[in-house]
N, C-alpha and C positions, 0 to 999 in steps of 0.2 A: 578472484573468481566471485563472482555475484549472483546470490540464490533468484530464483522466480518462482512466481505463483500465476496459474490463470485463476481470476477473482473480481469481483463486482468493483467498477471503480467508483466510490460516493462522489467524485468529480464530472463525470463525464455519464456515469448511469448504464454502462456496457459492461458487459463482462473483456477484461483483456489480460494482456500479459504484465504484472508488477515485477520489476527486478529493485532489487536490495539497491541503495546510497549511501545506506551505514544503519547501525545498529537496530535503529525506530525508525528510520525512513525510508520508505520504496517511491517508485516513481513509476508513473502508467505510461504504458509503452504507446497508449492511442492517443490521448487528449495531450501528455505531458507535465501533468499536473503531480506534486511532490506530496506525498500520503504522509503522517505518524500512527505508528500503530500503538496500539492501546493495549494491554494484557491486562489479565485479572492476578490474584495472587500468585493462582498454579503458574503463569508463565503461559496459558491458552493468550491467543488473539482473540477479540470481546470486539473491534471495532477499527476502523479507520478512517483519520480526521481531514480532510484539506488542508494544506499549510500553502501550499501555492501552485494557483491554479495557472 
């Protein structure tokens, strides 16, 4: 089962739908482009990086 979020894609620049690829990485359901997510100490989400667009 694969989490989502609706969220700004730093890819594509739209707000869409991100599902889960594994632990740090989502992927944007519009453009198709593969996120890492970045956390701070607490384990918050701080950012997401383009790994392939």
């Amino acid at each position: 089962m694969s989490l989502f979020v609706i969220f700004d894609c730093p890819a594509c620049e739209c707000v869409e739908k991100l599902t889960t690829v594994d632990a740090e990485i989502w992927n944007c359901e519009g453009c198709g482009a593969k996120l890492r997510e970045h956390r701070d100490q607490n384990g918050a989400t701080v950012d997401l990086t383009v790994v392939e667009a």
